[in-house]
N, C-alpha and C positions, 0 to 999 in steps of 0.2 A: 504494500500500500504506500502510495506515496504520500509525504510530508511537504507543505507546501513550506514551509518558515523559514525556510534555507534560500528563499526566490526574494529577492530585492525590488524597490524599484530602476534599478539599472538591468537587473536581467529582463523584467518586461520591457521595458525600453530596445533592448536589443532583439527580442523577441518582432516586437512592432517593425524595427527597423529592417528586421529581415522580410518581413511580411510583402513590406513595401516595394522592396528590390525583386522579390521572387513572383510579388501579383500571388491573387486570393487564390488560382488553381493550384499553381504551381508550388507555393507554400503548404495548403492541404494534402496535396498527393506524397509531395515529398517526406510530409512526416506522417502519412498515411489518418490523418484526420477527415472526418466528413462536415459538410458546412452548417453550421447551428444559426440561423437567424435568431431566434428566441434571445440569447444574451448575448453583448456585445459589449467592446471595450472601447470607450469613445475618446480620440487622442487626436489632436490636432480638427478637430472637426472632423474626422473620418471612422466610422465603424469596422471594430475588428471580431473576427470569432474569438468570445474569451477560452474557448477549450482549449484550440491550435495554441492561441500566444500564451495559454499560461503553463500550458505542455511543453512548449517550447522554453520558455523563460525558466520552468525548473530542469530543462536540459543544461540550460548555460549555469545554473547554480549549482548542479549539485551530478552534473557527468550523464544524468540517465531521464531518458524521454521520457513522459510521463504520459500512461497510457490514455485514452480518450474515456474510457469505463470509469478508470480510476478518480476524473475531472465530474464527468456530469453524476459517479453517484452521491457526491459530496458538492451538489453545485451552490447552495447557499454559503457553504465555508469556503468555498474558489469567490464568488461573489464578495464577499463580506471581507477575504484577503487581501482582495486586489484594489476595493475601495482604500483598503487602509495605505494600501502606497499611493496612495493620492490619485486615481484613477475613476472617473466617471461611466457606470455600468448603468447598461439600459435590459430589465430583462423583464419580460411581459407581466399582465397582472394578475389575481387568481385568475378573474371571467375570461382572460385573452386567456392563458394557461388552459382552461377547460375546454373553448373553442376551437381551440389548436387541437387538443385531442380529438376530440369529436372529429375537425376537418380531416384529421391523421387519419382517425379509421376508417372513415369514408372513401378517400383517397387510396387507401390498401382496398378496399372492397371494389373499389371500381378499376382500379390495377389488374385484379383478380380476372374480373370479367370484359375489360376490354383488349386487343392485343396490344401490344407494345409499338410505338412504330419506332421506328432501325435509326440512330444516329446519324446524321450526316459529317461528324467532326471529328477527326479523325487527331489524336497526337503521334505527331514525326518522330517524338525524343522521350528514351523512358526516363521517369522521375530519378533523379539524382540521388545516389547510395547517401545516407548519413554518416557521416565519420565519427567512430567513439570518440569521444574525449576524455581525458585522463580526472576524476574530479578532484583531485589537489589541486591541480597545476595548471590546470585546463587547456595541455597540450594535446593536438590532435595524436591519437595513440598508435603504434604500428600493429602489423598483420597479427601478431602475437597478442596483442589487447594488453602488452604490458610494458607501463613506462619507459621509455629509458630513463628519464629524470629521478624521477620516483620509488622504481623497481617493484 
């Protein structure tokens, strides 16, 4: 289970920053996240998924990605976290919360019953391996996954 207390507001920052460079797909796929409109981490005027960025952000704290399960079962204490580093979260209210389920299950039932049509968008390039990092030192680690620095 992960521990979020180890994530500063400098790792979410870095978090964000990467966000921005890699665009909303290519940051999701990469750390193998799926996109939550429900909550959101609002930084510079712009909306982020708080699962990706605070999964992320306890990457760069503490060495180890922090699973998307691990985030949304515990989403009030991710929320209530990330406000305390000074960060402005938007996440829906009980009635929106309800309706969204409701919409959810609707949406699987008609999934169900209608066929699917085929994508037209094709990605050229698979998502980019993530590199351990060592979490003392937070140097990228080699094939062996052990230090040199550190041992």
């Amino acid at each position: 289970m992960a521990t979020f207390s180890g994530v500063t507001r400098q790792h979410i920052l870095q978090s964000i920053a990467e966000y921005d460079t890699r665009g909303r797909d290519d940051f999701l796929g990469v750390y193998g996240f799926t996109a939550n409109d429900d909550y959101a981490i609002v930084h510079g005027g712009t909306s982020y998924d708080l699962p990706a960025v605070l999964g992320v952000a306890h990457r760069f704290g503490t060495g180890r990605l922090a699973p998307a399960h691990e985030i949304t079962a515990s989403l009030a204490a991710a929320v209530t976290l990330v406000r305390k580093r000074g960060f402005e979260v938007t996440e829906p209210t009980a009635a929106v919360r309800s309706a969204a389920r409701s919409s959810a299950r609707a949406k699987a039932a008609s999934r169900a019953t209608t066929p699917r049509a085929t994508s037209t968008r094709r990605s050229t390039a698979a998502p980019e391996r993530v590199a351990a990092i060592c979490p003392t030192c937070s140097t990228t680690l080699p094939g062996t996954g052990i230090c040199d620095y550190c041992g």
